[in-house]
N, C-alpha and C positions, 0 to 999 in steps of 0.2 A: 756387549762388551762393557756399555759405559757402565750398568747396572752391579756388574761384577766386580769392576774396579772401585764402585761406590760402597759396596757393601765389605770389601776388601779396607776400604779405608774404615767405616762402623767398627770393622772386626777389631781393627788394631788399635782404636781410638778406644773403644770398652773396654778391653784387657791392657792398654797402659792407666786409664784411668783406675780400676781398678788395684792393678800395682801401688799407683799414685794413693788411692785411697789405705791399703791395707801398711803403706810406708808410711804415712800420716798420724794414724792411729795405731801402728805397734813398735815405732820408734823413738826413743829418745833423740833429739838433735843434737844436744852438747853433748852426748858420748858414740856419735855415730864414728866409723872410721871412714876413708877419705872413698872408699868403696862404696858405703852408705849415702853419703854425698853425693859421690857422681850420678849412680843409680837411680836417682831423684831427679836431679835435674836433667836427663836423658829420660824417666819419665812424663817427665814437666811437658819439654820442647815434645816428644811425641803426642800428648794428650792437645798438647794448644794446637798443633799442624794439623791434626785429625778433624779436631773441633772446629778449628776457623775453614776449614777446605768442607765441609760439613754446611756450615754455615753461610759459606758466601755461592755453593752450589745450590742451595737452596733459592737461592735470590736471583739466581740467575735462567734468560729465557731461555736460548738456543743449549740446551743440555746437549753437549759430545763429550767425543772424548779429549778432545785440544780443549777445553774449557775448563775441563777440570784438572787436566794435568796446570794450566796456568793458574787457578786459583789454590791450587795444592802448591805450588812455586812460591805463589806470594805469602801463605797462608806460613811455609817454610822458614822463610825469609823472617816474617814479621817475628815468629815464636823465636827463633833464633838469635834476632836482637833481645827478645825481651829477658831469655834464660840467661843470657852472657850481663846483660845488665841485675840480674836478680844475682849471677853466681857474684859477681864484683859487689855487688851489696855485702852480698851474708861473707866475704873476704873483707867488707871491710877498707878498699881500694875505692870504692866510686866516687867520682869527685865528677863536674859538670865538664873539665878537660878530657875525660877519660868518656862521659858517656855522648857529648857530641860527635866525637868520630866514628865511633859504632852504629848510632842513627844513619849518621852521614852515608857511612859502609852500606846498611841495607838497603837505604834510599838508593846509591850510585847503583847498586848490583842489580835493583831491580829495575831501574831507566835502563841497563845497559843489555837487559835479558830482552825488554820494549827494544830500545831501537834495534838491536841482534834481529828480531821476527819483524822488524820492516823490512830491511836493507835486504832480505833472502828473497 
């Protein structure tokens, strides 16, 4: 099962990078419309959560399947701050008011997903 979930994750981590890739190279960005936009950074956040849950399963000893659904969480999580921080860039909004609470945000959600799987 873990195996099937691993290559389930490969599967969709290649074809959003690809997305990613072929959006890259046959888009203009100042004349994209706002459909353009989104579809990229929903690109984005899928290729990094694939990538990092990839990555940090790699590194890790007791391979399950609880292991990688946690590393796929945090791997979530992290891409998640980083697209909302990249969307407020290219908006033109991000100031260090604006991206301390969103740090804050992933950090609190993922102590709270941690002590959640103590207390049960």
């Amino acid at each position: 099962m873990t195996r099937k979930v691993l290559f389930f994750i490969f599967s969709v981590t290649l074809l959003s990078f690809g997305g990613l890739f072929v959006q890259i190279n046959n888009s203009n960005p100042y004349t994209l419309d706002a459909l353009g936009h989104w579809m990229f950074f929903i690109n984005l956040t899928i290729f990094l959560t694939g990538f990092l849950t990839l990555i940090s399963v790699r590194f890790l000893a007791p391979l399950n399947l609880k292991t990688v659904f946690d590393s796929c969480r945090k791997a979530a999580i992290f891409s998640l701050v980083v697209v909302i921080l990249l969307y407020f860039n290219t908006q033109k909004i991000l100031t260090l008011y604006s991206a301390i609470p969103i740090i804050l945000s992933g950090f609190l959600l993922e102590l709270f997903f941690r002590a959640r799987k103590r207390n049960v």
